[in-house]
C-alpha positions as CSV (number, residue, x, y, z in Angstrom):
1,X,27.1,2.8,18.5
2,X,28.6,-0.3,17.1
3,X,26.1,-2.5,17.8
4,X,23.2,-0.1,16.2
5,X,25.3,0.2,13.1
6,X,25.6,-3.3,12.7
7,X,21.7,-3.9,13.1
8,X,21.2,-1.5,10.8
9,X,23.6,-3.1,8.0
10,X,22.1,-6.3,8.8
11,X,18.5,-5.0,8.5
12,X,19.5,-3.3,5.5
13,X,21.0,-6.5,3.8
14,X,18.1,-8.3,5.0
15,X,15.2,-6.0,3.7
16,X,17.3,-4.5,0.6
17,X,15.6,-7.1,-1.4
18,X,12.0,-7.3,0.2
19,X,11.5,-4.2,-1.4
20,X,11.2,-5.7,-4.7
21,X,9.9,-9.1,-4.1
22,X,7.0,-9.0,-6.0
23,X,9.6,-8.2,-9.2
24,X,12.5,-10.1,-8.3
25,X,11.6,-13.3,-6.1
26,X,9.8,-16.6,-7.0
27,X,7.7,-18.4,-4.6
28,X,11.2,-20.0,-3.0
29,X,13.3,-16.3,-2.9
30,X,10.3,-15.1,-0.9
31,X,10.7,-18.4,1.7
32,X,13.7,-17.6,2.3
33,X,13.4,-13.6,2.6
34,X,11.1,-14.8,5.1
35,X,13.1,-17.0,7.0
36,X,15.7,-14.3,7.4
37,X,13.7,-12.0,8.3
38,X,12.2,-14.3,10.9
39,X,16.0,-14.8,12.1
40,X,16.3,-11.0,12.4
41,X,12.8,-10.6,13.9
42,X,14.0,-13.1,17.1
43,X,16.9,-10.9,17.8
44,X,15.1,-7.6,16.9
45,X,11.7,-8.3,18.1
46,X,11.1,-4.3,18.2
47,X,11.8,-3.4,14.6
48,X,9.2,-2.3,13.0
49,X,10.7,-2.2,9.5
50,X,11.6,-5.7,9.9
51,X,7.6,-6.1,10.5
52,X,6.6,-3.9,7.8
53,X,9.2,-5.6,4.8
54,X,8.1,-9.6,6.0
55,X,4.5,-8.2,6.1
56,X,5.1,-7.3,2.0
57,X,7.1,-10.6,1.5
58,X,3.8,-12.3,3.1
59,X,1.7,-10.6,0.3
60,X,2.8,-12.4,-2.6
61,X,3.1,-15.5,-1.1
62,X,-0.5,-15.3,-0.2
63,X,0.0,-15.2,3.3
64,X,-2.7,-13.0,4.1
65,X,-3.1,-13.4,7.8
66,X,0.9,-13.5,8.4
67,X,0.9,-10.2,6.7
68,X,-1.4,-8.4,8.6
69,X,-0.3,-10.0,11.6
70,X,3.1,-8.3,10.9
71,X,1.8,-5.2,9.7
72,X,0.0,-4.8,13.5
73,X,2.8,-5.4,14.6
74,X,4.6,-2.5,12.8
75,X,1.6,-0.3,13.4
76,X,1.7,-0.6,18.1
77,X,5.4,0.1,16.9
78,X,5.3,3.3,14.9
79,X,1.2,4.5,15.0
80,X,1.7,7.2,12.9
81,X,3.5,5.7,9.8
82,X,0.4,6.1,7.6
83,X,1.8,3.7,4.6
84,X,1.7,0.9,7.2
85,X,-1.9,1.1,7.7
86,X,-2.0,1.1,3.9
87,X,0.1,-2.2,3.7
88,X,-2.1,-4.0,6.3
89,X,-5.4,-2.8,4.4
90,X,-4.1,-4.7,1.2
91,X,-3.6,-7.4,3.2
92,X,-7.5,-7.8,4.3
C-alpha cells in the first residue's frame, strides 16, 4: 500500500503541472516536464496517465510524433478512455 501511495504522489507531483503546460511552461519548463516524466515512465512503464500528461507536454513543443506515440501508448493501456483518443487525434 505504501509503495502505490508513493507512485501516486510522485505521479501526482510530476503531472500536477502538465496539465497546464500550454499556460504556464516555456519551451525549457516543457523539457524538463518531459524529462521527468521520462524518469517516471522507466520505473512506471504501465502508467497510462504518465503516457497521456507527456503525450500533452509533446504538443506544444511540437513533438507531434512523440505525442501520439505516447497517446498509443495510453490508449493499449486504458481502451476505453475516450478523451485519449481525442488527445492523439490532435496530435495527427
Amino acid at each position: 500500500m505504501k509503495t502505490a501511495i508513493g507512485v501516486i504522489v510522485v505521479l501526482v507531483s510530476v503531472c500536477s503541472p502538465a496539465v497546464h503546460a500550454q499556460e504556464n511552461l516555456g519551451v525549457a519548463g516543457l523539457g524538463q516536464k518531459i524529462d521527468e516524466l521520462d524518469r517516471f515512465i522507466r520505473l512506471n512503464p504501465a502508467s497510462p496517465i504518465a503516457h497521456t500528461e507527456r503525450g500533452k507536454i509533446h504538443l506544444p513543443a511540437g513533438h507531434f510524433k512523440q505525442a501520439v506515440a505516447d497517446f498509443t501508448v495510453a490508449i493499449t493501456l486504458i481502451p476505453q478512455n475516450a478523451t485519449v483518443y481525442r488527445n492523439r487525434g490532435a496530435a495527427y
